[in-house]
C-alpha positions in Angstrom: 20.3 16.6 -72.5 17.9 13.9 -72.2 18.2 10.3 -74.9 16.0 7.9 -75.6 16.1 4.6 -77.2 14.0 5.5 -80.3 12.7 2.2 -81.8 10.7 3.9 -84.5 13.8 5.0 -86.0 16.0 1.9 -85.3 13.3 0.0 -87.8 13.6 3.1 -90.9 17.5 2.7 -89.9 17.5 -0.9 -90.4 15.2 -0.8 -93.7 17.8 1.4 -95.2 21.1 -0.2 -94.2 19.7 -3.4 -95.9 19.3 -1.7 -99.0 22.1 0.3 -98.7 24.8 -0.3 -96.5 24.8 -4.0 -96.0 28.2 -3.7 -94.2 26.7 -2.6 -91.6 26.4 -4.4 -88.7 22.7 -3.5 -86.9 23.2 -5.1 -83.6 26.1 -2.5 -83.0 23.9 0.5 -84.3 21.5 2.0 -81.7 19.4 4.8 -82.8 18.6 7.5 -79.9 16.0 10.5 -79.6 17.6 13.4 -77.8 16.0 16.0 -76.2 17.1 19.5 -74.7 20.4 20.4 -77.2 21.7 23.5 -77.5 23.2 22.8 -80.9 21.7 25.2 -83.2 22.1 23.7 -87.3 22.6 20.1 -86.2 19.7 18.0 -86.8 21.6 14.2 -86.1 24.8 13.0 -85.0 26.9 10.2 -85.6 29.2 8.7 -82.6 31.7 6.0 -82.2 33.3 4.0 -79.9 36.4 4.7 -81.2 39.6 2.3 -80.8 41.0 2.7 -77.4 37.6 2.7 -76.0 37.2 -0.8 -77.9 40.5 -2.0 -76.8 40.1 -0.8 -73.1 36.4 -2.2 -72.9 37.4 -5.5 -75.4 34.8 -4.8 -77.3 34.2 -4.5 -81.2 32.9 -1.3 -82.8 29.3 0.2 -82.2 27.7 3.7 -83.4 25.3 5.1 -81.8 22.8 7.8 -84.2 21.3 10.3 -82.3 18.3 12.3 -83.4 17.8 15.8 -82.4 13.9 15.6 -81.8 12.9 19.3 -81.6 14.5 19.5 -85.0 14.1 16.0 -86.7 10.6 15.5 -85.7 9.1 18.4 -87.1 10.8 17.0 -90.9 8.9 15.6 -93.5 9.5 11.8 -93.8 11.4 12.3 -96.9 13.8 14.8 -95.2 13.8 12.2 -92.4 15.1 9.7 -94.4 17.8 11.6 -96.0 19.0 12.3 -92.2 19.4 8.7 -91.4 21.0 8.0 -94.8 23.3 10.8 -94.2 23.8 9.6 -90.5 24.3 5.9 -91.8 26.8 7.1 -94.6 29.4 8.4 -91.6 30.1 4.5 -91.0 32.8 3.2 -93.1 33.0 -0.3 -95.1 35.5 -1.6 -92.4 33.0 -0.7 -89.7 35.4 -0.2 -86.9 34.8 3.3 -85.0 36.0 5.3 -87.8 33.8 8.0 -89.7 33.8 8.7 -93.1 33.7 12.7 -93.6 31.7 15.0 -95.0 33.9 15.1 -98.2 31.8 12.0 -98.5 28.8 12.6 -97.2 27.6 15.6 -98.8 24.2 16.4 -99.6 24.7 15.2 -103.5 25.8 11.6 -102.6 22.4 12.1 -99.8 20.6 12.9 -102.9 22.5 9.4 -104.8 21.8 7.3 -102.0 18.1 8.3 -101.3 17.0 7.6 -104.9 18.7 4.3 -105.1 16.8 3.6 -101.6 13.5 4.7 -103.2 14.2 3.2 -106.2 15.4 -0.5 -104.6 12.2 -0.3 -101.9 9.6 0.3 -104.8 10.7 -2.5 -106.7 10.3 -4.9 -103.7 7.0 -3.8 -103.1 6.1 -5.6 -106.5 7.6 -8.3 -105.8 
């Protein structure tokens, strides 16, 4: 496996987590291209530092979103979006290394979330 800091998608992930998830804090998101899994259905992945890492390091939460290139770069820019919101959706209000599961994130609330982003960015570009 090979990552990459992927600035490209750190900017769409930051667009959306304004709109959408302001808890989140951006300087302890990272987003990474990887390159070389063997994973076969997994497009994106959400990871934490979880708590006794934090406590060990004395350090507050961070996630880092990694991107599965030979699978998310060939999606259309729609589908991409709905990845990062679905990857952004695993971080929880109180933003400390939990995840929120996939009772939650399921493709309808995907669906939700995507055309509240849409709806939210097409406003502003009237503005």
């Amino acid at each position: 496996m090979r990552y990459e800091v992927a600035p490209d998608l750190q900017q769409r992930a930051s667009e959306i987590s304004k709109i959408l998830f302001p808890h989140v804090d951006l300087e302890r998101v990272k987003c990474f291209r990887s390159y070389g899994s063997s994973s076969r259905g997994t497009i994106a992945r959400c990871h934490a530092l979880g708590k006794l890492m934090q406590k060990a390091l004395n350090v507050r939460a961070h996630y880092a979103l990694e991107f599965i290139s030979e699978k998310f770069d060939k999606m259309s820019k729609e589908e991409q979006d709905k990845v990062i919101i679905h990857e952004l959706m695993h971080i929880p209000f109180a933003f400390g290394g939990g995840f929120k599961h996939h009772d939650y994130v399921c493709e309808k609330n995907v669906k939700e979330m995507y055309k509240r982003f849409i709806s939210v960015k097409n406003l502003n570009q009237f503005r």
